[in-house]
RODO-2510 file (C-alpha; in nm, 4 decimals, decimal comma):
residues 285
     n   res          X          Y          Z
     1     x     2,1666     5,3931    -0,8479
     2     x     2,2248     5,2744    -1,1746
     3     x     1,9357     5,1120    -1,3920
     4     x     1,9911     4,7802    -1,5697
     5     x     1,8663     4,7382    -1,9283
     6     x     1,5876     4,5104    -1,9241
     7     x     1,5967     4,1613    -1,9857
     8     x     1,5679     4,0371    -2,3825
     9     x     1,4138     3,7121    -2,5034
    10     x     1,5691     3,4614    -2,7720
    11     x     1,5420     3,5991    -3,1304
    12     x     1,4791     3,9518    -3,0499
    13     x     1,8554     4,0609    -3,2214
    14     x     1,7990     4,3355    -3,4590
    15     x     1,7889     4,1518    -3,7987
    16     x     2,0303     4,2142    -4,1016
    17     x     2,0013     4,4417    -4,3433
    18     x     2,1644     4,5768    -4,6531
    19     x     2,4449     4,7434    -4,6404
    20     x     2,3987     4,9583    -4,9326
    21     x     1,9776     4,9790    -4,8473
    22     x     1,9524     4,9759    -4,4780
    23     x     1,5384     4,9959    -4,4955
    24     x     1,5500     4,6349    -4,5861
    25     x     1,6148     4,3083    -4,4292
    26     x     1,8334     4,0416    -4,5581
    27     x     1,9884     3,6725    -4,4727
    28     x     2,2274     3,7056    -4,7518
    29     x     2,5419     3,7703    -4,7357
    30     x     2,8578     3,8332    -4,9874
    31     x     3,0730     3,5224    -5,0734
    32     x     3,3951     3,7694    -5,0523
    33     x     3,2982     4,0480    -4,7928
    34     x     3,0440     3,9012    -4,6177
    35     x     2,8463     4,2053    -4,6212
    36     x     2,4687     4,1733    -4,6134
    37     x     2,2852     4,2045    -4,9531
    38     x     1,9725     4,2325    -5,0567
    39     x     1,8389     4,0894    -5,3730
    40     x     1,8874     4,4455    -5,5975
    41     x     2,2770     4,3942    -5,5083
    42     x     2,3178     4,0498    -5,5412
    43     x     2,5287     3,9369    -5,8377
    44     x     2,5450     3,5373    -5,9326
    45     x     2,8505     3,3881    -5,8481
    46     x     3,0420     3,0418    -5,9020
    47     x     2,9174     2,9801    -5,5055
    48     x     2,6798     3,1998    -5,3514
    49     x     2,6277     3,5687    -5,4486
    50     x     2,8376     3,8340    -5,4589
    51     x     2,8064     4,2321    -5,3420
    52     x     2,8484     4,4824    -5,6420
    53     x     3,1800     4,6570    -5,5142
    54     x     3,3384     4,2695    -5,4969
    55     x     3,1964     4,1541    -5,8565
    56     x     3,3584     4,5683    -6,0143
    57     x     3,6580     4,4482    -5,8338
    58     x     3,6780     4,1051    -5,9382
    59     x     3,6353     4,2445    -6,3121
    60     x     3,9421     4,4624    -6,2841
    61     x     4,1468     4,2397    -6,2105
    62     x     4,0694     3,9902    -6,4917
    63     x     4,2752     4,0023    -6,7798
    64     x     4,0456     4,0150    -7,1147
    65     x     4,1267     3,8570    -7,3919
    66     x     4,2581     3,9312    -7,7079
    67     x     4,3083     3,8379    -8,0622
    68     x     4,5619     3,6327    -8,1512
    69     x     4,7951     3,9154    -8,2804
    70     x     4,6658     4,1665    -8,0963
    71     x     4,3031     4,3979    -8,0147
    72     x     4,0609     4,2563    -7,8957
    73     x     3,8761     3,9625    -7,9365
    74     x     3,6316     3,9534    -8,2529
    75     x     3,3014     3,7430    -8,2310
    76     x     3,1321     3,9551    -8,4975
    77     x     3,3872     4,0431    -8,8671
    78     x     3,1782     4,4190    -8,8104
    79     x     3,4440     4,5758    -9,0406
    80     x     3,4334     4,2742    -9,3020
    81     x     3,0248     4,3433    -9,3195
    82     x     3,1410     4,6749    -9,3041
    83     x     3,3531     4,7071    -9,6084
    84     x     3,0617     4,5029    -9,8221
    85     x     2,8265     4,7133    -9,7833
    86     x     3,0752     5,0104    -9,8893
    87     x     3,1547     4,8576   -10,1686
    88     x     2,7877     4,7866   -10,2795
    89     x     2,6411     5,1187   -10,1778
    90     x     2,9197     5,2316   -10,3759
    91     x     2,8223     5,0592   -10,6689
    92     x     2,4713     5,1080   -10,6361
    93     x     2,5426     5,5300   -10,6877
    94     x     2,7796     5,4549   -10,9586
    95     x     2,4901     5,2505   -11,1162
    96     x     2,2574     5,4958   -11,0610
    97     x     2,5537     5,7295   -11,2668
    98     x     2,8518     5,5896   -11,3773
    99     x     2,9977     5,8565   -11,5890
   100     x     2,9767     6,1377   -11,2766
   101     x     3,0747     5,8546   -11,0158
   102     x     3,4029     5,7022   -11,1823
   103     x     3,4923     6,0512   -11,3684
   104     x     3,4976     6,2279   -11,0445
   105     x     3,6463     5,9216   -10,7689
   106     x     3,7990     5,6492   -10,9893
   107     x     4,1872     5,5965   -10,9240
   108     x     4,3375     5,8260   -11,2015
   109     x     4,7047     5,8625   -11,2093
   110     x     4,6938     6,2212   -11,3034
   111     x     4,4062     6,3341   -11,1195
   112     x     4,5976     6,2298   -10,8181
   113     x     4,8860     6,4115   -10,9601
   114     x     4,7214     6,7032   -10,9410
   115     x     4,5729     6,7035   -10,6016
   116     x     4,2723     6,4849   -10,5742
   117     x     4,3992     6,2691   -10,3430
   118     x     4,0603     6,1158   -10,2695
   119     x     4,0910     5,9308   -10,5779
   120     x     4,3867     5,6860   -10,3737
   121     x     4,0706     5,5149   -10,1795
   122     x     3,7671     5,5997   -10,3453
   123     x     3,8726     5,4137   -10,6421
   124     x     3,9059     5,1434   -10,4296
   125     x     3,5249     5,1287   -10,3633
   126     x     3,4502     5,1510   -10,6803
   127     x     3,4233     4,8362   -11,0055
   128     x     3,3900     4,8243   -11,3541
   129     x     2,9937     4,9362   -11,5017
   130     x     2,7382     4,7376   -11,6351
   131     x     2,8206     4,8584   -11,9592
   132     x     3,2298     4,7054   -11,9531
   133     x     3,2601     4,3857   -12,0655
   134     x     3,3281     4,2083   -11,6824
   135     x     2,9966     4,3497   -11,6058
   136     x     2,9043     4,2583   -11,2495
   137     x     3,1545     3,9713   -11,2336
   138     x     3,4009     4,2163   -11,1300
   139     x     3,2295     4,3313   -10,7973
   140     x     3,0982     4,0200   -10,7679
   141     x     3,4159     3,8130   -10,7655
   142     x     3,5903     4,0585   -10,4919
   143     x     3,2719     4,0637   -10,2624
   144     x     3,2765     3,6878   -10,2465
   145     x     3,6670     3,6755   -10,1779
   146     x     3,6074     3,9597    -9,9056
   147     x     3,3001     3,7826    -9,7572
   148     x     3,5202     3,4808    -9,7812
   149     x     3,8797     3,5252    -9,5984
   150     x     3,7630     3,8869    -9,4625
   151     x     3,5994     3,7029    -9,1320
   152     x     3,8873     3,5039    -9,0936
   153     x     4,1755     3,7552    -9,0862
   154     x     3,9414     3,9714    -8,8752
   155     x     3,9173     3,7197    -8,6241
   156     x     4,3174     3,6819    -8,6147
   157     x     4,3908     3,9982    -8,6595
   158     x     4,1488     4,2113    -8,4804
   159     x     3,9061     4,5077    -8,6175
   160     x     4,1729     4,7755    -8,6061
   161     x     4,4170     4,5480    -8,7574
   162     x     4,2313     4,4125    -9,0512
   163     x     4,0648     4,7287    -9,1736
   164     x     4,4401     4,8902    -9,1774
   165     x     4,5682     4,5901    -9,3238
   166     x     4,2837     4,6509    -9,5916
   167     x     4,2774     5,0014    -9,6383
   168     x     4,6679     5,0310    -9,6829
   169     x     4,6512     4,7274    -9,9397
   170     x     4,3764     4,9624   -10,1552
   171     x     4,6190     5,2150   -10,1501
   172     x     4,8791     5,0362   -10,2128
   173     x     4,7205     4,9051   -10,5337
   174     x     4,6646     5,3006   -10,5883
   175     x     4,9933     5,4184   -10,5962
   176     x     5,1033     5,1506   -10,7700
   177     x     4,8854     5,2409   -11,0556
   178     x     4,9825     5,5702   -10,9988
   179     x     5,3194     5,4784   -11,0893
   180     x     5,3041     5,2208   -11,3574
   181     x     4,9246     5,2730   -11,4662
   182     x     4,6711     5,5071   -11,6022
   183     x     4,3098     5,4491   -11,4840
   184     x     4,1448     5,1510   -11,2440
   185     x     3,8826     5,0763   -11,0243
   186     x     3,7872     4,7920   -10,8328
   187     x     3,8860     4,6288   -10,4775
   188     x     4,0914     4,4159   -10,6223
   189     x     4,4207     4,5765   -10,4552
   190     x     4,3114     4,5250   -10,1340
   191     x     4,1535     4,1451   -10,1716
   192     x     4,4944     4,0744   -10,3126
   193     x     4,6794     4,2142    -9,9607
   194     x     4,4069     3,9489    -9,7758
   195     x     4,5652     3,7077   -10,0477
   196     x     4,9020     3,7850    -9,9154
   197     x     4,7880     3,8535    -9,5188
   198     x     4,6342     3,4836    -9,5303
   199     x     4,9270     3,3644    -9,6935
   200     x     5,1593     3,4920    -9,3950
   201     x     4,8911     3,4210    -9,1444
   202     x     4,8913     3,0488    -9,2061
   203     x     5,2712     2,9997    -9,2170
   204     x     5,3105     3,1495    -8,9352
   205     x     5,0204     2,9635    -8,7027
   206     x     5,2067     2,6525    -8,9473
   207     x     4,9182     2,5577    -9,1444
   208     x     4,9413     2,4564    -9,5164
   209     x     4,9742     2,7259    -9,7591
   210     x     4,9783     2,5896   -10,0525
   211     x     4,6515     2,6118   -10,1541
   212     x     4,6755     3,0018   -10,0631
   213     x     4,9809     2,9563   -10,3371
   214     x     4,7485     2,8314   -10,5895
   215     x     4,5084     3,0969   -10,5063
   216     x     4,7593     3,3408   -10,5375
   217     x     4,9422     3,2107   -10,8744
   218     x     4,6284     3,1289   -11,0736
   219     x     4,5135     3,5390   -10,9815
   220     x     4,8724     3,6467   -11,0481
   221     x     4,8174     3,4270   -11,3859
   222     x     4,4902     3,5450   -11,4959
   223     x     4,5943     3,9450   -11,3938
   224     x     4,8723     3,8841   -11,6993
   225     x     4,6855     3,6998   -11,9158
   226     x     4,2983     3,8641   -11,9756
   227     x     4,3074     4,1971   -12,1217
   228     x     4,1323     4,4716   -11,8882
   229     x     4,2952     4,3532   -11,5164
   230     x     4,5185     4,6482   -11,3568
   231     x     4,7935     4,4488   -11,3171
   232     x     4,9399     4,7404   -11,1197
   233     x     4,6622     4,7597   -10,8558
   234     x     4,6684     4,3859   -10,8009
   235     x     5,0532     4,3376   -10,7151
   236     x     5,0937     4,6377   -10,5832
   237     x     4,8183     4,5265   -10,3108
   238     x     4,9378     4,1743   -10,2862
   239     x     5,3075     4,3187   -10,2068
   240     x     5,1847     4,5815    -9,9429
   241     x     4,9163     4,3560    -9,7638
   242     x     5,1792     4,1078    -9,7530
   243     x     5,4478     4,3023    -9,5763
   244     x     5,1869     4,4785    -9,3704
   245     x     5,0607     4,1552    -9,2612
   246     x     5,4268     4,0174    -9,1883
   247     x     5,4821     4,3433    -8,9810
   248     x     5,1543     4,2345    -8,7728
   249     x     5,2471     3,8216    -8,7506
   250     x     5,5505     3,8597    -8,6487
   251     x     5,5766     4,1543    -8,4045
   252     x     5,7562     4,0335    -8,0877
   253     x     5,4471     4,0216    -7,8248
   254     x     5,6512     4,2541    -7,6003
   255     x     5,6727     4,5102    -7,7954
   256     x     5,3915     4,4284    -8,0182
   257     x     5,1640     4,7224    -8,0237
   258     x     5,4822     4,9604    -8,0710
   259     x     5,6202     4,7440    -8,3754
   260     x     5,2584     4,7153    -8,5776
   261     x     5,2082     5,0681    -8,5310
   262     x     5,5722     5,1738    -8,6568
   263     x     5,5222     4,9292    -8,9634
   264     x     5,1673     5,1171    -9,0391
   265     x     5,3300     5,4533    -9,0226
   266     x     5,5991     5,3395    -9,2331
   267     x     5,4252     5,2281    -9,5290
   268     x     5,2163     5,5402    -9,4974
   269     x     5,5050     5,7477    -9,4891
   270     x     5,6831     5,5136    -9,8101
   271     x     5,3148     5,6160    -9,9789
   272     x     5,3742     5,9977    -9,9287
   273     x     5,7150     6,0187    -9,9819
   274     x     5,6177     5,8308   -10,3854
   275     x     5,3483     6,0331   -10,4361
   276     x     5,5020     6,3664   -10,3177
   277     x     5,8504     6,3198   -10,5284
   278     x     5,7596     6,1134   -10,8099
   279     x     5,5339     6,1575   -11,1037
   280     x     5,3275     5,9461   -11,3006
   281     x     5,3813     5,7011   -11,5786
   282     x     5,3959     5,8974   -11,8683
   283     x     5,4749     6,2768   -11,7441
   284     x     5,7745     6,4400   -11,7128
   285     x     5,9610     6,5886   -11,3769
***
């Protein structure tokens, strides 16, 4: 004999449940997978609701967006903010002792000469005392102009970008005084490679430049003409930021990464190659 399972009334299906918590019952099922879900694994969707697995899956394959020459997308100039409040802590200490601060991390041509190396990018954080005759103008004026185009260029350029497109314009302005110079301080090297970066920035997205001209030629004017201005430091960051910059623009997007990165380690290795075979102004081979 065989026995027959006995008869079952309307409704009394085993209900749902969640396929990743099987102790509780659910109506709800995955847009994608149709897998039951219970409200802990239920993620919004543009219909419906999706599983977790679907919405980590959907993720992967979406392509996230970038900066416009590269990196990743900036909604908050971090380094900008960064870089101020560098340069004011910085100035704060050397307040607090100018002579031990700029003796020991101004840019010096023959410190660096012989070995202290620092001095190519601490200098850079670094403006004239209370006690010189710009006063506070001279941090002042390169805060604003950093707070001013820094957000900008971030936001084109991306974090990594900008803050080598920064750094290597301070240290351009450092060799160059190295070369041609004696003693400076200030950040004045590197706001002069964002002078040249925005420059090159709006040519190429074919905005007008001129005004960056003007910008450009009435600083170039006033390096020449008031007594005090490293002329040195300020062209020799306007030239470096400028090529740097042109390096990042214009990279072919296929090869982008590769070319920007090949540019960087070019200009570093220009930088060594000056400061390891040439001396300062002023001393003999």
């Amino acid at each position: 004999m065989t026995s027959q399972p006995p008869p079952t009334h309307p409704g009394a299906e085993a209900a749902p449940t969640c396929y990743r918590h099987p102790e509780r019952e659910t109506y709800v099922r995955c847009q994608r997978c149709e897998r039951s879900i219970c409200p802990d694994c239920m993620r919004d969707a543009a219909v419906g609701h999706q599983c977790v697995e679907c919405v980590q899956e959907g993720n992967r394959s979406v392509r996230r967006t970038q900066a416009m020459f590269g990196g990743a997308t900036v909604t908050t100039p971090r380094v900008t903010w960064t870089l101020l409040i560098i340069n004011v802590l910085a100035y704060l200490a050397e307040i607090a002792d100018p002579d031990q601060v700029i003796g020991r991390f101004s840019t010096w041509s023959l410190g660096i000469y012989h070995g202290e190396w620092w001095r190519l990018i601490t200098g850079a954080f670094l403006h004239a005392p209370l006690t010189s005759t710009w006063a506070a103008s001279h941090i002042l004026f390169n805060m604003w102009a950093l707070w001013a185009i820094g957000p900008e260029l971030e936001r084109r350029l991306g974090h990594l970008r900008f803050a080598a497109l920064y750094l290597l314009s301070a240290l351009g302005g450092s060799v160059a005084v190295y070369l041609f110079g004696s003693l400076a301080v200030g950040a004045s090297g590197a706001i002069y490679g964002m002078f040249g970066a925005l420059f090159v920035v709006s040519r190429k997205l074919g905005f007008d430049a001129r005004g960056v001209l003007w910008l450009i030629g009435i600083n170039i004017v006033l390096t020449f003409v008031v007594s005090g201005i490293s002329w040195q430091g300020h062209l020799g960051g306007l030239v470096t930021g400028t090529a740097i910059a042109a390096a990042f623009v214009y990279a072919p997007r296929r090869s982008r990464n590769a070319v920007q990165l090949s540019a960087v380690a070019a200009v570093l290795a220009a930088m060594a190659i000056i400061l390891l075979t040439l001396p300062p102004y002023g001393v003999m081979a």
